[in-house]
C-alpha positions as CSV (number, residue, x, y, z in Angstrom):
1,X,17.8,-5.3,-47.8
2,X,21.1,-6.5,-49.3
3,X,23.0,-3.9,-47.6
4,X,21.9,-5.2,-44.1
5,X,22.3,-8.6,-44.5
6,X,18.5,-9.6,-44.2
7,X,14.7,-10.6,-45.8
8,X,12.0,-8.1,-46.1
9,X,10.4,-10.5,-43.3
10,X,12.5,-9.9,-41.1
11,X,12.9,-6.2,-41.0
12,X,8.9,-6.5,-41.1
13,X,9.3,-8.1,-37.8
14,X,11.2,-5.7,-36.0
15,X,8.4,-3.3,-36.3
16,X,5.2,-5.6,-37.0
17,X,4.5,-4.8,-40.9
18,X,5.6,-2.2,-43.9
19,X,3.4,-0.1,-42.5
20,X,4.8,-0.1,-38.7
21,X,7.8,0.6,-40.9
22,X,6.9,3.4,-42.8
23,X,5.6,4.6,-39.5
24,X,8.9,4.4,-38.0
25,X,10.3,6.2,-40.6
26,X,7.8,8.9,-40.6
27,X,7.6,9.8,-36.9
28,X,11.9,9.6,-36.9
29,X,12.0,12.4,-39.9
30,X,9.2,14.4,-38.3
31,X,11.1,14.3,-34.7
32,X,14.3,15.4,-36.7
33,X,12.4,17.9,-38.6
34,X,11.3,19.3,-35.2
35,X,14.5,19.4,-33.5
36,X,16.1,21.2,-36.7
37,X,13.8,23.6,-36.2
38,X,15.0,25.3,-32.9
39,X,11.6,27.1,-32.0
40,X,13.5,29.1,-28.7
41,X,10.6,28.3,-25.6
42,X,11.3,31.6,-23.9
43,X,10.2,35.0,-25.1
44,X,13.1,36.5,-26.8
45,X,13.5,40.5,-27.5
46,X,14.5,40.0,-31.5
47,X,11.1,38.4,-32.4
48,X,11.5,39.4,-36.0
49,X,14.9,38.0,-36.6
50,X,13.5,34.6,-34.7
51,X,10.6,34.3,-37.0
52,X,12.8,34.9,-39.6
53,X,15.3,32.3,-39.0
54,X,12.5,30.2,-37.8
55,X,10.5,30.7,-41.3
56,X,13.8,30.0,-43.0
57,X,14.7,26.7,-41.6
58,X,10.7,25.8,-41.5
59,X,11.0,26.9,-45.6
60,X,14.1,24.7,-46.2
61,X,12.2,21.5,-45.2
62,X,10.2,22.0,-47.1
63,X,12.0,22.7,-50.6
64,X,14.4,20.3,-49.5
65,X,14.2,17.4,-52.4
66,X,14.7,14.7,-49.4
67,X,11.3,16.4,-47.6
68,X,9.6,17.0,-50.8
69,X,10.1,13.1,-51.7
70,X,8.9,11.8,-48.0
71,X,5.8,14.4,-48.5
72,X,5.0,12.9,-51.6
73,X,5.2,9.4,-50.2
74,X,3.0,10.2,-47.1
75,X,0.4,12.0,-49.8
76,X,0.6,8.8,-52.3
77,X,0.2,6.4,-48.9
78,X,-2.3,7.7,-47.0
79,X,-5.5,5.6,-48.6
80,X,-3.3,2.2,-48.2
81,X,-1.9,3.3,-44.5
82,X,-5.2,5.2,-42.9
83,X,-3.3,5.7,-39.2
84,X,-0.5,7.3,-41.5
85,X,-2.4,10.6,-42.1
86,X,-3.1,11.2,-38.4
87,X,0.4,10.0,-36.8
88,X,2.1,12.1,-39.4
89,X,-0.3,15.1,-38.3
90,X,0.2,14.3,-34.9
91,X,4.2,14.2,-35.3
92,X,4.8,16.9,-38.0
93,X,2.7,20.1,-38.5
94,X,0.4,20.0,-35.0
95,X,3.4,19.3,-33.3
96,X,5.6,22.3,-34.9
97,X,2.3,24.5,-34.4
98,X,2.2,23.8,-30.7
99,X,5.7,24.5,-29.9
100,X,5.7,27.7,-32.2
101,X,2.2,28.7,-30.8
102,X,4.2,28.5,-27.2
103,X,6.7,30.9,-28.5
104,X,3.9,33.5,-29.7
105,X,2.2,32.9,-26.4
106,X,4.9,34.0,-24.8
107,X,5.6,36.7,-26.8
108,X,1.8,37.6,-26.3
109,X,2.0,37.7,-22.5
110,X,5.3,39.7,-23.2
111,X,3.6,42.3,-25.0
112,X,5.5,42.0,-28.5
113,X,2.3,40.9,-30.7
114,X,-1.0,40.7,-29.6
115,X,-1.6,36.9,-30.3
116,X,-4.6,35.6,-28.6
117,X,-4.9,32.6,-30.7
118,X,-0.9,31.4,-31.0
119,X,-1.9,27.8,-31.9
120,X,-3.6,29.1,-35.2
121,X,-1.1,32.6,-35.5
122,X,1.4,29.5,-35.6
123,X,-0.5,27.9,-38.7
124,X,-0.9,30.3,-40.2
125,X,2.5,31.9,-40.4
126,X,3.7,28.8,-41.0
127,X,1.1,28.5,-44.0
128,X,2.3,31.9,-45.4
129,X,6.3,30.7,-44.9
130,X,5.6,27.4,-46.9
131,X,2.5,28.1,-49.5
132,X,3.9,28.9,-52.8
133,X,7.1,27.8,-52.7
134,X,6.1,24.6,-51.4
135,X,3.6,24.2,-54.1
136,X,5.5,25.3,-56.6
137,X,8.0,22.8,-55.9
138,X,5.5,19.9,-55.7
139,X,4.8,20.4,-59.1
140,X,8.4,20.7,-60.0
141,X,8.9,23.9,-60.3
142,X,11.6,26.2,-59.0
143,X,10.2,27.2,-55.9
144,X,10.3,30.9,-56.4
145,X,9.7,32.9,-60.0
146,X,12.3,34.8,-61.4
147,X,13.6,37.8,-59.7
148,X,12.3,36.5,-56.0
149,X,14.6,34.9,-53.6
150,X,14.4,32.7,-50.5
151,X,14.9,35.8,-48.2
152,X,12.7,38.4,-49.8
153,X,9.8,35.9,-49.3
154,X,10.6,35.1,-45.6
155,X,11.0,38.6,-44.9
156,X,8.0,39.1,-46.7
157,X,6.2,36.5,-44.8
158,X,7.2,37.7,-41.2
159,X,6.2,41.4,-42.1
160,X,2.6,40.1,-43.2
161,X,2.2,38.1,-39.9
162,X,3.9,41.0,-37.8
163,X,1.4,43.7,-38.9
164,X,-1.5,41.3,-38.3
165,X,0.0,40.3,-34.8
166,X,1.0,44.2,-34.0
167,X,0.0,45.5,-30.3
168,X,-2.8,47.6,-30.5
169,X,-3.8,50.5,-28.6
170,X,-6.8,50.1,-26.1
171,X,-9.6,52.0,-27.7
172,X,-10.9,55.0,-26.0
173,X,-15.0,55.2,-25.8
């Protein structure tokens, strides 16, 4: 407050209440989050190096000490702020799953992966891209064990999701 010149009132006012605030704050880091992303919105021919960079800079947000401090918060003030949970769900993951789930359908209709379902492929790559490492550093660990580093487990990641996602061939009755 001292640094902007005014009362906690006032900056309340601008935006209706410390939770309006928090709010605020919440949907302008998820918006930035998103953008920093760069999930492409055509269908490019070097889907494994996309996913990986995509996984990389999805992974990074997440281990970040400045995202892992604004997770925490949005856990810890959830039960005092109950529109919290949904606006930040709104803003953050379902928003990151629709636009990655657009890439995959595209990808899909290309004929690169045989994605059906890209809204939940999209969850669920992004769930095996952030899992361990996420919760590792939640509890304050070092968000990979010894000997593992950031771009074995992405690379890791997209091959699991790859060989679910592979094309097919038709089967012959």
């Amino acid at each position: 407050m001292r640094r902007v010149g005014g009362s906690k009132a006032s900056l309340y006012s601008y935006f209706g209440s410390k939770e309006g605030l928090f709010l605020e704050v919440v949907i302008e880091e998820c918006d930035k989050f998103q953008h920093d992303l760069h999930i492409p919105s055509v269908a490019d021919e070097s889907l494994e190096e996309t996913l990986a960079a995509i996984g990389k800079r999805f992974l990074q947000m997440f281990i970040d000490s400045a995202g892992l401090e604004l997770f925490r918060l949005i856990i810890a003030e959830v039960a005092r702020f109950p529109d919290l949970a949904q606006r930040f769900y709104e803003q953050g993951p379902r928003r990151s799953r629709r636009a990655l789930g657009e890439y995959l359908r595209l990808q899909h209709k290309a004929g690169r992966v045989d994605c059906p379902h890209p809204e939940t492929s999209a969850a669920q790559f992004f769930e095996l891209v952030k899992s361990v490492p996420h919760l590792r550093c939640t509890l304050g660990l070092p968000p990979f064990p010894p000997g593992q580093t950031h771009e074995d487990h992405i690379a890791s990641a997209v091959d699991l999701f790859l060989n679910g996602c592979r094309r097919r061939r038709p089967h012959h009755k």
